[in-house]
C-alpha positions as a Markdown table, in Angstrom:
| # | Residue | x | y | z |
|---|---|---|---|---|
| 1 | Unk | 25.1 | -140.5 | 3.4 |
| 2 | Unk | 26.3 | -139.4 | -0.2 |
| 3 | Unk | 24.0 | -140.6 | -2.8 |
| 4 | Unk | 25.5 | -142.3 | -5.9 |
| 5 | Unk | 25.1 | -141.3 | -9.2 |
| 6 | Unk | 22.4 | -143.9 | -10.3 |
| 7 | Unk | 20.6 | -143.5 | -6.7 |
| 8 | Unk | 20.6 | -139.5 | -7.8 |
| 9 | Unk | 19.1 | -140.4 | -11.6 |
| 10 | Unk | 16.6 | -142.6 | -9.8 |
| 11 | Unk | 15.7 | -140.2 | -7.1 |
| 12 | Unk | 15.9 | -137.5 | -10.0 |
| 13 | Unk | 13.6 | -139.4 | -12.3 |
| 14 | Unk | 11.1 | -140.7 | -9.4 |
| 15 | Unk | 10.9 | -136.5 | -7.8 |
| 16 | Unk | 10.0 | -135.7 | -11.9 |
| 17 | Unk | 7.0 | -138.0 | -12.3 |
| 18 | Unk | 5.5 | -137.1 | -9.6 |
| 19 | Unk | 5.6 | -133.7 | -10.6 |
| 20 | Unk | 4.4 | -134.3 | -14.3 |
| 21 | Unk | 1.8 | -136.5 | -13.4 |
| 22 | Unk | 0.6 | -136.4 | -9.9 |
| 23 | Unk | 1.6 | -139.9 | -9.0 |
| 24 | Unk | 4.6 | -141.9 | -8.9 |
| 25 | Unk | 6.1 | -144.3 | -11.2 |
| 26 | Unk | 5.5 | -148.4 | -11.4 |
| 27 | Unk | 8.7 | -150.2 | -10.6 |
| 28 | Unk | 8.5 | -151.7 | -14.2 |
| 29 | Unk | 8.2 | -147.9 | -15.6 |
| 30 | Unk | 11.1 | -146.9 | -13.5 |
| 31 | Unk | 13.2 | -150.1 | -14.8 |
| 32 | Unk | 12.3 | -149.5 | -18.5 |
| 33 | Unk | 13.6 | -145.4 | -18.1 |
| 34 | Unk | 16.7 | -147.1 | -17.3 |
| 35 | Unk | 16.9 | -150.0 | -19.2 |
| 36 | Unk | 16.3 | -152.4 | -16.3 |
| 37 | Unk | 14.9 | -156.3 | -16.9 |
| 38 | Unk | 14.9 | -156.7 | -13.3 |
| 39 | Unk | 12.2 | -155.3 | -10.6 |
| 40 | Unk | 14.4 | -156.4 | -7.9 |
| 41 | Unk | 17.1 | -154.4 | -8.7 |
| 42 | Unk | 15.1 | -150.9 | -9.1 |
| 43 | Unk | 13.1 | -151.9 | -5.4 |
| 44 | Unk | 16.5 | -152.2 | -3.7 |
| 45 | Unk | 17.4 | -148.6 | -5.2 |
| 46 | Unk | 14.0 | -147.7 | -3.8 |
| 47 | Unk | 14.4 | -149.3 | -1.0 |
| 48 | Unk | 18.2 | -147.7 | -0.3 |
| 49 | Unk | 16.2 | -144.2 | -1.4 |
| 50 | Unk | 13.6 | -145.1 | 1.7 |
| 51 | Unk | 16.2 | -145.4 | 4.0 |
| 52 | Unk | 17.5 | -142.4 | 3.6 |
| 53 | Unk | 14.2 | -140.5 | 3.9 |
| 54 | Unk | 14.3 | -139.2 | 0.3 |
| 55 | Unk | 11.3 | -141.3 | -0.8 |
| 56 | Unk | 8.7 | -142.8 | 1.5 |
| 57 | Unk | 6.4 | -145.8 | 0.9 |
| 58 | Unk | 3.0 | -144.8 | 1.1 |
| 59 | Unk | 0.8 | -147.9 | 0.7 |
| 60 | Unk | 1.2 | -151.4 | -0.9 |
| 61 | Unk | 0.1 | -150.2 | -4.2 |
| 62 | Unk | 2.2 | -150.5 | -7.7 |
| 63 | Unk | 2.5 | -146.7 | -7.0 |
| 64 | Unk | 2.8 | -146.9 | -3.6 |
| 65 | Unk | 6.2 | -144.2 | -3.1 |
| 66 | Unk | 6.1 | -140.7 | -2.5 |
| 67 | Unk | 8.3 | -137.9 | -1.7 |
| 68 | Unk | 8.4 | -136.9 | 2.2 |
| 69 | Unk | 6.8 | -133.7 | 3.1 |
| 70 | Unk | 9.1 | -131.2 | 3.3 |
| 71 | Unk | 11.7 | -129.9 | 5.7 |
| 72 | Unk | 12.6 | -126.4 | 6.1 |
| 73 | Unk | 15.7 | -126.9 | 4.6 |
| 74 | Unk | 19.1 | -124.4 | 4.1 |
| 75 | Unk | 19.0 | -124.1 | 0.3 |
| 76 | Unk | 15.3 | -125.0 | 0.1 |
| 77 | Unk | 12.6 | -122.5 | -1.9 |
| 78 | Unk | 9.6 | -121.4 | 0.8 |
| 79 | Unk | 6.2 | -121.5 | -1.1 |
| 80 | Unk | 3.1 | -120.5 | 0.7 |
| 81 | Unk | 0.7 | -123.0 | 2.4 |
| 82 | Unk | -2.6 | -121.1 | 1.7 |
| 83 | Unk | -4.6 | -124.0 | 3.5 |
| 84 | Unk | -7.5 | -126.7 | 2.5 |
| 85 | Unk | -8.5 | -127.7 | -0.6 |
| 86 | Unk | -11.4 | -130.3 | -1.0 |
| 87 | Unk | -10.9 | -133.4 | -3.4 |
| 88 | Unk | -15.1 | -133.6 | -2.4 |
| 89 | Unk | -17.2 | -131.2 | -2.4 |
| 90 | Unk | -15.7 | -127.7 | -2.7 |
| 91 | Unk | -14.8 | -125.6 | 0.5 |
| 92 | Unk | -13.0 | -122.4 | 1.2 |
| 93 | Unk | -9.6 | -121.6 | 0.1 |
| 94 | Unk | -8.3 | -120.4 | 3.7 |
| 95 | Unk | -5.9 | -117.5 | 4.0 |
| 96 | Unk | -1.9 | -117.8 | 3.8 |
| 97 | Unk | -1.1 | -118.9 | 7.2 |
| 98 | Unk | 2.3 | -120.8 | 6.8 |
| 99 | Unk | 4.7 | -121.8 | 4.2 |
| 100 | Unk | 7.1 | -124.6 | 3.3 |
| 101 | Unk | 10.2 | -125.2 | 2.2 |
| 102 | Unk | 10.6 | -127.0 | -1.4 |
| 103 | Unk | 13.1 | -128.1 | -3.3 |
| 104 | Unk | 13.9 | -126.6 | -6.2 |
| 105 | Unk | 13.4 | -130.2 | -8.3 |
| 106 | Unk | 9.6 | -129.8 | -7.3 |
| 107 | Unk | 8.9 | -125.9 | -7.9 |
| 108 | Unk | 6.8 | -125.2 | -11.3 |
| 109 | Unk | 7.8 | -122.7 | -14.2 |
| 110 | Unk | 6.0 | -119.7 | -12.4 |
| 111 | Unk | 4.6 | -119.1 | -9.2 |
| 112 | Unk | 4.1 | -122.3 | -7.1 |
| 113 | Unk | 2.1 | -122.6 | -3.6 |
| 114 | Unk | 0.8 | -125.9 | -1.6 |
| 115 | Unk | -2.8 | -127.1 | -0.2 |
| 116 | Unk | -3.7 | -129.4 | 1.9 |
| 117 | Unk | -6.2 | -131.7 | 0.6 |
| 118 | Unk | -9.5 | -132.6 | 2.0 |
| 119 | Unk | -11.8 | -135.6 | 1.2 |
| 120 | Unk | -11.3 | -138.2 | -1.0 |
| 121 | Unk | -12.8 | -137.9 | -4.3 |
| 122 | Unk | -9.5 | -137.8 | -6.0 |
| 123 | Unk | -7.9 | -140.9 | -4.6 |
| 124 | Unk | -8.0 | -143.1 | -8.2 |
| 125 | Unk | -5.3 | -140.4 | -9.0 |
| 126 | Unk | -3.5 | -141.3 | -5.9 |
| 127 | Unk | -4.9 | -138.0 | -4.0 |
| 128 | Unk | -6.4 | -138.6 | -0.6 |
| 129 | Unk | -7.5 | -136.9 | 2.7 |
| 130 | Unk | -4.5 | -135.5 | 4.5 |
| 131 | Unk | -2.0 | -135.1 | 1.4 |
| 132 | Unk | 0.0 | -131.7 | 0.1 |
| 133 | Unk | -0.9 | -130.8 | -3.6 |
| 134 | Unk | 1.9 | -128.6 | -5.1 |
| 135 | Unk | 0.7 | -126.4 | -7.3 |
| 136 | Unk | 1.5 | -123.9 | -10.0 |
| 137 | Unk | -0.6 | -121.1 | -10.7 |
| 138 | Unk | -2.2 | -120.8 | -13.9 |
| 139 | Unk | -5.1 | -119.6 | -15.3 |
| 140 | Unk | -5.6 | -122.1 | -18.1 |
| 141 | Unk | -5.5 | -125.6 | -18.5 |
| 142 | Unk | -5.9 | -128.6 | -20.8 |
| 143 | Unk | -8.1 | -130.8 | -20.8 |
| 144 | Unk | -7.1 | -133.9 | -18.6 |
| 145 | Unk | -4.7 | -131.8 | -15.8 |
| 146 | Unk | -5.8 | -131.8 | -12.3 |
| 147 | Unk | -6.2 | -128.4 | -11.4 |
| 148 | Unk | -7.5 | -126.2 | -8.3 |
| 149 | Unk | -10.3 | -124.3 | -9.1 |
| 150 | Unk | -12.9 | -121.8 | -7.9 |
| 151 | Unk | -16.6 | -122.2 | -8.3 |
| 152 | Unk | -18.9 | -119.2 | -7.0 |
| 153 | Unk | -15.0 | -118.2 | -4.2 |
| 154 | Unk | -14.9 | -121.8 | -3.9 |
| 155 | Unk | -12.0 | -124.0 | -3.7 |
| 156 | Unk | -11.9 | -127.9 | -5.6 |
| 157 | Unk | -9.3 | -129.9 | -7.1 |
| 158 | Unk | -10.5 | -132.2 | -10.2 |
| 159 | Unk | -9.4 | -133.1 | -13.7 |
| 160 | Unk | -10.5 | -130.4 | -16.2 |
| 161 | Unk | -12.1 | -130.8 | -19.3 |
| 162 | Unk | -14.3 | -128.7 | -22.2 |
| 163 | Unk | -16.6 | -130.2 | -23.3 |
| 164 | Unk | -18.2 | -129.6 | -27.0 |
| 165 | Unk | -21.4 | -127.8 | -25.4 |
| 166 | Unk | -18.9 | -125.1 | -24.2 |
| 167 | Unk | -19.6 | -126.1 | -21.0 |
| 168 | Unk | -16.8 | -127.0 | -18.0 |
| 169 | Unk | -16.4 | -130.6 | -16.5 |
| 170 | Unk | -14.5 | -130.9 | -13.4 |
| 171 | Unk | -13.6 | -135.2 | -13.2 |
| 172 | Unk | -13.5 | -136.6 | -9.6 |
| 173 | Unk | -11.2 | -139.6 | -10.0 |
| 174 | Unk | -13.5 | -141.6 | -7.9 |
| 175 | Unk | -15.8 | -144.0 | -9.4 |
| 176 | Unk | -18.4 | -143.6 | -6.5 |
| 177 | Unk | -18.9 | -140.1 | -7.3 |
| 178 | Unk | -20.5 | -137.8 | -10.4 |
| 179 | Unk | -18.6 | -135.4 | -12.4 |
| 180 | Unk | -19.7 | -131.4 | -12.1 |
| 181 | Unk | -20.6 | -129.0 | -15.0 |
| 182 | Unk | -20.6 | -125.3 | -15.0 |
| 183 | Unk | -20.7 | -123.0 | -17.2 |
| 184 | Unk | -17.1 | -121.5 | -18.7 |
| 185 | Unk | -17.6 | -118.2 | -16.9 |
| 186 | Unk | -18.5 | -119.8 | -13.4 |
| 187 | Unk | -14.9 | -121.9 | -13.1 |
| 188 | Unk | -12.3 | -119.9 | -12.2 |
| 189 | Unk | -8.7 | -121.8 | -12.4 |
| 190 | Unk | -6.5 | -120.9 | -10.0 |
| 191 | Unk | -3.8 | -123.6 | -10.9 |
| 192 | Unk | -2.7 | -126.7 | -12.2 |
| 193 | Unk | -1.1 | -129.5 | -9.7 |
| 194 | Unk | 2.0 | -130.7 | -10.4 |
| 195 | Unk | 3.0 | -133.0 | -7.6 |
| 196 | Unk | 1.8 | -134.4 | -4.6 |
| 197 | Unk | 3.4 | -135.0 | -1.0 |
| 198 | Unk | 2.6 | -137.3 | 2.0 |
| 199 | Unk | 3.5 | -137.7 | 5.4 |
| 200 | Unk | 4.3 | -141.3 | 6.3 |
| 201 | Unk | 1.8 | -142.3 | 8.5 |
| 202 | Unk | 2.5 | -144.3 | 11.4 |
């Protein structure tokens, strides 16, 4: 089924804040983008966007949408799968094994690759066990990105931050859990996430 132009804008506008910011848009936040008063109106595009498979819901949550996980699509851009990540303690990267096909709408400025996270000590930033982090590799970051890391050929994803001591903090977003310092020379980033994607569980 053809999308219409404001289904498009919205899809459009829904795929690009998940990239900038790791999560999706509130329905309010997608209505005042588009000069909407009314909820209702921006859930049934949602809603039309669900139907065709080009968002999912992912929970009951203000921010509970997502974008499906990926098909391997004609016209589609393969990235590589290089394996887990852990939004926990860290773990091994594992080697490139597989690959999937993205959209060009969610592909970063440079090189881009996907993880499969592990754990749960990112899920206040709407990051938990079982979901694909895009990323796009970089070696710097500013302070408050989520990036993927490696500590000692260890593999994490966290929110970065210098602090003034010079040292590094890497932020779980998970109230249960303490944040990590190292030293600037011990944290190695690898990249910085720019979207997230979920299989809808069943």
């Amino acid at each position: 089924m053809a999308l219409t132009k404001k289904k498009k804008a919205v899809l459009d506008f829904v795929q690009g804040y998940i990239r900038d910011n790791g999560y999706a848009p509130t329905l309010r936040e997608i209505g005042a983008h588009f000069g909407l008063s009314s909820v209702a109106t921006v859930h049934k595009y949602l809603q039309a966007l669900i139907k065709q498979d080009l968002l999912v819901r992912v929970g009951s949550g203000a921010r509970g949408i997502g974008v499906p996980a990926p098909r391997r699509i004609a016209g589609g851009t393969e990235v590589p799968l290089l394996g887990l990540i852990a939004a926990g303690t860290p773990i091994e990267a594992l080697p490139n094994a597989d690959s999937l096909s993205l959209p060009d709408s969610l592909l970063g400025r440079g090189e881009t690759f996907v993880l499969k996270v592990r754990g749960n000590s990112m899920i206040e930033d709407h990051i938990v066990d079982g979901d694909f982090i895009i990323v796009e590799r970089r070696e710097r970051a500013e302070n408050g990105e989520i990036v993927v890391a490696l500590i000692e050929n260890e593999a994490t994803v966290k929110r970065f931050y210098h602090e003034a001591d010079g040292r590094i903090r890497l932020q779980p977003a998970n109230a249960a859990l303490q944040p990590l310092y190292y030293s600037e020379d011990a944290v190695r980033v690898q990249g910085v996430v720019i979207g997230i994607l979920r299989k809808m569980r069943r």
